[in-house]
TORFIZA-782093 format. One line per 10 residues: their letters; for each residue x, y, z of C-alpha. Coordinates in Angstrom, 3 decimals, m for minus. Layout:
a) X Y Z | ... $
END
This chain:
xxxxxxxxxx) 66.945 m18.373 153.688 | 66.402 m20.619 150.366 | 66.105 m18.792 147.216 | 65.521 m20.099 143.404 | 69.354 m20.574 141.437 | 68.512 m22.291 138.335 | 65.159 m24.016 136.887 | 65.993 m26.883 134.266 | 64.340 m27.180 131.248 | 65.434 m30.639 128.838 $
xxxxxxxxxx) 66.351 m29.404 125.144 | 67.200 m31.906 122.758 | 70.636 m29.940 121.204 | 72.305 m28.069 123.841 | 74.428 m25.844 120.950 | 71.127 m25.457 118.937 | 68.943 m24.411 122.482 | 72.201 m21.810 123.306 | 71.720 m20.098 120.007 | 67.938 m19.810 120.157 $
xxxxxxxxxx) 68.188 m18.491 123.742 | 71.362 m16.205 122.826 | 70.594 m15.380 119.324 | 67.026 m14.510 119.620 | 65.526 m14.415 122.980 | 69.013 m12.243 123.954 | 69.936 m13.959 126.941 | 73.068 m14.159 127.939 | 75.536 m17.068 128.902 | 75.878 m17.637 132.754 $
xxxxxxxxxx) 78.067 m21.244 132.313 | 78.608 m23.636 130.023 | 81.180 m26.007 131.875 | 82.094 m29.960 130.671 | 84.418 m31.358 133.381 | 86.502 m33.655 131.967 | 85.521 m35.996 134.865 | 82.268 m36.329 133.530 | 82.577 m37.645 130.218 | 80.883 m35.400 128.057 $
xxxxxxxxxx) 78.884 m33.765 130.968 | 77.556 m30.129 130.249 | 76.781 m27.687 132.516 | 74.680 m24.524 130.583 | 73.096 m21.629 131.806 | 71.318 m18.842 130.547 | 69.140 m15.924 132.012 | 68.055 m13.115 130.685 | 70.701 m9.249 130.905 | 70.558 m8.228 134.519 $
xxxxxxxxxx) 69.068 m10.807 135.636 | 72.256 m12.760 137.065 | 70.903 m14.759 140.674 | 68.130 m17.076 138.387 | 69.333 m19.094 135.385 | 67.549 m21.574 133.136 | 69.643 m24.918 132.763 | 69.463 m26.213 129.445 | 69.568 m30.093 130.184 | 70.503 m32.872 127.456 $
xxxxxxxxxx) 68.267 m35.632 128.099 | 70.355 m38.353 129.458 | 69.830 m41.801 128.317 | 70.999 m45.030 130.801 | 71.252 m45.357 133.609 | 69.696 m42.447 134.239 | 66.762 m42.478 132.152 | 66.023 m45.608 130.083 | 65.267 m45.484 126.024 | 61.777 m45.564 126.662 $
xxxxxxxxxx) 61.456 m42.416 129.444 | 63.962 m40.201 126.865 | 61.158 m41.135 123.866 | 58.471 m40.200 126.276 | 60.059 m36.619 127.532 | 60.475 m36.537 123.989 | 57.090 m36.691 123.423 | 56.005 m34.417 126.047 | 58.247 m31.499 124.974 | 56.923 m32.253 120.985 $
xxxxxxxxxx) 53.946 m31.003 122.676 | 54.698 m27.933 124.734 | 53.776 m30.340 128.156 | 57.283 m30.899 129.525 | 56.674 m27.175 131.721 | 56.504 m23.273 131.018 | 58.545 m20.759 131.307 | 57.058 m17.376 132.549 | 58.529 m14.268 131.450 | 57.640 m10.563 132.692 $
xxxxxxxxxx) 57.847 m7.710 130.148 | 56.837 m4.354 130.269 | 55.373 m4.009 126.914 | 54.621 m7.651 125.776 | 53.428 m5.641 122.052 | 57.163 m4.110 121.834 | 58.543 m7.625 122.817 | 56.910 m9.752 120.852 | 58.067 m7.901 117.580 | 60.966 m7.892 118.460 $
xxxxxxxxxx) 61.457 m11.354 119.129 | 59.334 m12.290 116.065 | 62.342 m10.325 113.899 | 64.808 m12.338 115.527 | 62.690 m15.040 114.057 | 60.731 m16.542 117.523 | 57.828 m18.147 115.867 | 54.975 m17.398 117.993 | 51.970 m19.625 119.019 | 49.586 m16.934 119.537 $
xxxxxxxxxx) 50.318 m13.313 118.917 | 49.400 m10.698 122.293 | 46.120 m10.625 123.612 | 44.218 m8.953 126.343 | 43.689 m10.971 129.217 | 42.312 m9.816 132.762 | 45.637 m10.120 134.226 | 47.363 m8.503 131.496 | 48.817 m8.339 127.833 | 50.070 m12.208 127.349 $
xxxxxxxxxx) 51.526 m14.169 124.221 | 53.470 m17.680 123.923 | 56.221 m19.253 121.966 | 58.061 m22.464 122.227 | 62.238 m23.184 122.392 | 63.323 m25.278 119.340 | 62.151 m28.332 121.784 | 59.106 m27.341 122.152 | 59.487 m25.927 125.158 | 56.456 m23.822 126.006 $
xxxxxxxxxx) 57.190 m19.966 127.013 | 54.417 m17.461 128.163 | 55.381 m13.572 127.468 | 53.498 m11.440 129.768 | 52.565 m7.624 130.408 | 51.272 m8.002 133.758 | 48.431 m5.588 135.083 | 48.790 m3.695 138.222 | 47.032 m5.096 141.006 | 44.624 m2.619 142.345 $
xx) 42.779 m3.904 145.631 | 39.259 m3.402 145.552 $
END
């Protein structure tokens, strides 16, 4: 059976990414590894508490000869814009969450509002990463 270990998002400072992800989203380190082998290689995860088997990689871009100058300045771009991917997160009172992130200082792009599948909000990483927060509704069949 294959199951989900770690989804990557890039950040442009991997120190300033692990203390907006520690610091105010409270998640907690799951590695943060440089072998020496790989010259300045590092390795960083975070998930949020209790939620050990899934982490979020927090990727430096690479520059050659993986990606060239021009591919870095266009993921760039993309992440400038909240278009590089979301990240969905579950709560179970998105009004509770999202003050409480917003006194940890998480600047929010749109404060909670009703939808039909629930209570939803969004923020972005200091990369412009794009988040959803999310009070899902029950499902009721009809």
């Amino acid at each position: 059976m294959m199951k989900i270990a770690n989804a990557q998002l890039w950040v442009h400072d991997q120190d300033e990414a692990l203390a907006f992800y520690t610091e105010k989203l409270g998640f907690e380190v799951r590695a943060d590894v440089s072998p020496p082998e790989m010259q300045g290689f590092r390795w960083l995860t975070v998930s949020p508490p209790g939620q050990e088997d899934v982490s979020i990689v927090l990727m430096a871009i690479p520059g050659p000869p993986m990606f060239e100058p021009e591919t870095v300045s266009q993921i760039n771009e993309l992440m400038g814009k909240g278009c590089a991917g979301t990240v969905f997160l579950n709560t179970d009172d998105c009004q509770a969450s999202f003050e409480e992130l917003k006194g940890r200082g998480v600047e929010f792009v749109d404060e909670p509002f009703d939808t039909p599948y629930g209570i939803d909000s969004s923020f972005r990483d200091p990369s412009g990463n794009h988040f959803r927060l999310t009070q899902v509704k029950e499902y009721v069949p009809a």
